[in-house]
C-alpha positions in Angstrom: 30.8 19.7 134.2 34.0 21.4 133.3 34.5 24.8 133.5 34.7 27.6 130.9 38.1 28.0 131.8 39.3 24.5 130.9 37.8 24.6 127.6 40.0 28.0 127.0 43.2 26.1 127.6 42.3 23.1 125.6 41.2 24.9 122.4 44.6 27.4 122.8 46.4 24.2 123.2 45.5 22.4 119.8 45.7 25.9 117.7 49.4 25.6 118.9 49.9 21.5 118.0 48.4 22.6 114.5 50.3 25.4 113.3 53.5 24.1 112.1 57.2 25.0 113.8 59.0 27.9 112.0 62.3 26.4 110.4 65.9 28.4 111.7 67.4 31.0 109.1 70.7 29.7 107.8 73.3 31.2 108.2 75.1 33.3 105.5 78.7 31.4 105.6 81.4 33.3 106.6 84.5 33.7 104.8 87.8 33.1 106.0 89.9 35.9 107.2 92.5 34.7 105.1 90.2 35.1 101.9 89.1 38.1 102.5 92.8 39.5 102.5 93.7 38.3 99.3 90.6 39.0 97.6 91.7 43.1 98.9 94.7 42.6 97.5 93.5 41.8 93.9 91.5 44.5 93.8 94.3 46.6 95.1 96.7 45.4 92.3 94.2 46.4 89.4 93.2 49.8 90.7 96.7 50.6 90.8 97.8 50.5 87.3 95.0 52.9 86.8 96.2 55.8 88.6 99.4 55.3 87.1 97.9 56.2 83.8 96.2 59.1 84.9 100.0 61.2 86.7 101.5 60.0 82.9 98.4 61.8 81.5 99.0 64.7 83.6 102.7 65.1 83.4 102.8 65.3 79.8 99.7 67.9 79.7 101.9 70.1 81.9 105.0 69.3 79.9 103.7 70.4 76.4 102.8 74.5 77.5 106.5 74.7 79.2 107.8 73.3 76.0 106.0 76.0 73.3 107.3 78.8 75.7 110.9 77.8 75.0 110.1 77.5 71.7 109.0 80.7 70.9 111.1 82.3 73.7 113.8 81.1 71.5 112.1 82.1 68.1 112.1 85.6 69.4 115.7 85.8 70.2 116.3 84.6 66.9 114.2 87.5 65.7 115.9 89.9 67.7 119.3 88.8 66.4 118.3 88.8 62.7 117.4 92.7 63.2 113.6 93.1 64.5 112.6 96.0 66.5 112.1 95.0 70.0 108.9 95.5 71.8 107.7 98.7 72.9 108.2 99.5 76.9 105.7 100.6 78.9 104.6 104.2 79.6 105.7 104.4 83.3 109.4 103.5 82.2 109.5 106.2 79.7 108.1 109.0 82.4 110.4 107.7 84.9 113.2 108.3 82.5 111.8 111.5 81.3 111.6 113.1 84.9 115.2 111.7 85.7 116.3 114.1 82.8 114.4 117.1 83.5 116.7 119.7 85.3 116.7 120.4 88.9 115.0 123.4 90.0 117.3 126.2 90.6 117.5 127.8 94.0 119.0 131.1 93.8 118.4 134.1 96.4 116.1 136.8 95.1 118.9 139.6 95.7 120.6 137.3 92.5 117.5 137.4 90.7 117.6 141.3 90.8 114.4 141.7 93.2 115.2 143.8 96.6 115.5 140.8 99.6 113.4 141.4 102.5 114.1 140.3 105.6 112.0 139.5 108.6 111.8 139.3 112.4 108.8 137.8 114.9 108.5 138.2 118.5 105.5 136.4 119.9 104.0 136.6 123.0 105.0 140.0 124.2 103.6 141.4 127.3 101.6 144.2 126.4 98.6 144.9 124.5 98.4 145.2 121.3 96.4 148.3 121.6 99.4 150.2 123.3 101.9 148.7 120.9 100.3 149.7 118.1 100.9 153.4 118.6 104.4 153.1 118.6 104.1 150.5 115.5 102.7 153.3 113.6 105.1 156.0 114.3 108.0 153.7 113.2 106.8 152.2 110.2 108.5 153.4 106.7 111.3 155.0 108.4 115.0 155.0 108.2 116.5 151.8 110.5 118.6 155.0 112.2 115.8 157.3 112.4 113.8 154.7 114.4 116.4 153.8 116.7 116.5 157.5 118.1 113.1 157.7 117.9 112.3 154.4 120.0 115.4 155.4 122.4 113.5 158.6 123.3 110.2 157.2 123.7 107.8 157.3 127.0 106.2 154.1 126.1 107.1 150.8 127.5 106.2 149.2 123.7 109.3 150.8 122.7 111.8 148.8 124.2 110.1 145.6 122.7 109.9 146.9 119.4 113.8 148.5 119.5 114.6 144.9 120.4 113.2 143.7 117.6 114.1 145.9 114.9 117.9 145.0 116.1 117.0 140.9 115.4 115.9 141.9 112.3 119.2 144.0 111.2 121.1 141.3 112.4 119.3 138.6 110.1 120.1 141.0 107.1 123.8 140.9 107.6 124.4 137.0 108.6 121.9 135.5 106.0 121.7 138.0 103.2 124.8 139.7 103.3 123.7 143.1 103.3 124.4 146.1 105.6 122.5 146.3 108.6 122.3 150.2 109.4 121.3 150.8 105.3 118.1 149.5 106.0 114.2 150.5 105.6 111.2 149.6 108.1 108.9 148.3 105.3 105.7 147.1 107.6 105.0 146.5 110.7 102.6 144.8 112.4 101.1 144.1 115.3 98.6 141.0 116.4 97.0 140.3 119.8 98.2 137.3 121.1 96.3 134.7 124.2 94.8 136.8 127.0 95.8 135.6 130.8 92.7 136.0 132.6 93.3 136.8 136.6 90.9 137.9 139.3 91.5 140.7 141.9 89.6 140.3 145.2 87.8 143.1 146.2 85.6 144.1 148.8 82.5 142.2 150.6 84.0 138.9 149.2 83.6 139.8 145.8 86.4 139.0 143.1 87.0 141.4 139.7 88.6 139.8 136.4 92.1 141.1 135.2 92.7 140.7 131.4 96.8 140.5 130.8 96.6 141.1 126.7 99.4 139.4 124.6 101.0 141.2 121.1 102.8 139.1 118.4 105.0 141.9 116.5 106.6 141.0 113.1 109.0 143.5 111.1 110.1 143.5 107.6 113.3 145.3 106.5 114.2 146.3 103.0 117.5 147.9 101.8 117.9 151.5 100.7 117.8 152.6 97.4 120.8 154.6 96.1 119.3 157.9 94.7 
């Protein structure tokens, strides 16, 4: 008897004889290269003309604004000529102009003025404290320029030299920038600021240090000329 097996393979072989063979797609036919390139080349030559159109179109849209500006850039000169007002300028012209005609500020010296000149001197950073330099500040101040020189030559205190000095600079500034006579002159104010402190240390005994405070004064002077009684 034949097996199971065989019958399989005969019964897969007749399904196959039955169905019918599948036919071969045909093939799309190519073109020629040639073809191809001149069929390109038609379309080429009618897209052209095309584009042409479209610059004309352009050009002349551009031409037509640049045109009406002469126009009327040339109506207004005609304008102009026949007599018209021209237009008004702007505002920041007009100030410009109206500064550039404003006088310059004058710079006289108060003595021309008729106000009495007052001249001052500075010394900064002198070594001393203010404290000390004070005292003589206030025995100098509203006095004679003479009357303070003999008082400051005479003086015990070290702050006398400084402010001698100083009251000198001062006389010396009236004559070279004001004109004026330096011995005919009248101690105003006087003043006296404290300046930076210089802080040292002092050593002292079982290792131990104490601070030193070196006090600084910055004196200013103001001269005024004498009155004729």
């Amino acid at each position: 008897m034949p097996d199971e097996n065989d019958k399989k393979v005969e019964a897969k072989a007749e399904e196959k004889a039955e169905k019918p063979a599948k036919k071969p797609a045909a093939k799309k036919e190519a073109k020629p290269k040639a073809a191809a390139k001149k069929d390109s080349e038609a379309k080429g030559s009618k897209e052209k003309p095309a584009k042409k159109e479209s610059t004309a179109k352009k050009e002349s849209k551009k031409a037509a604004p640049k045109a009406d500006k002469a126009e009327k850039a040339d109506a207004k000169g005609k304008d102009e000529k026949a007599g018209e007002k021209p237009a008004k300028r702007s505002r920041k012209k007009a100030d410009a102009k109206a500064e550039e005609k404003k006088p310059a500020p004058s710079r006289r010296r108060r003595r021309d003025t008729g106000e009495t000149p007052v001249v001052r001197a500075t010394a900064r950073y002198v070594r001393i404290a203010p404290r000390k330099a004070r005292l003589v500040a206030d025995q100098v101040r509203g006095m004679h320029i003479e009357q303070a020189r003999a008082l400051l030559a005479f003086s015990p205190r070290d702050a006398a030299r400084d402010i001698h000095k100083l009251i000198d600079s001062a006389a010396a500034n009236a004559e070279n920038n004001h004109d004026l006579v330096g011995d005919e002159m009248r101690i105003t104010s006087i003043t006296v600021d404290e300046g930076p402190t210089l802080r040292r240390f002092r050593p002292r005994a079982l290792g131990r240090a104490t601070p030193i405070n070196k006090r600084t004064s910055h004196i200013a002077v103001a001269l005024t000329p004498v009155e004729d009684d």
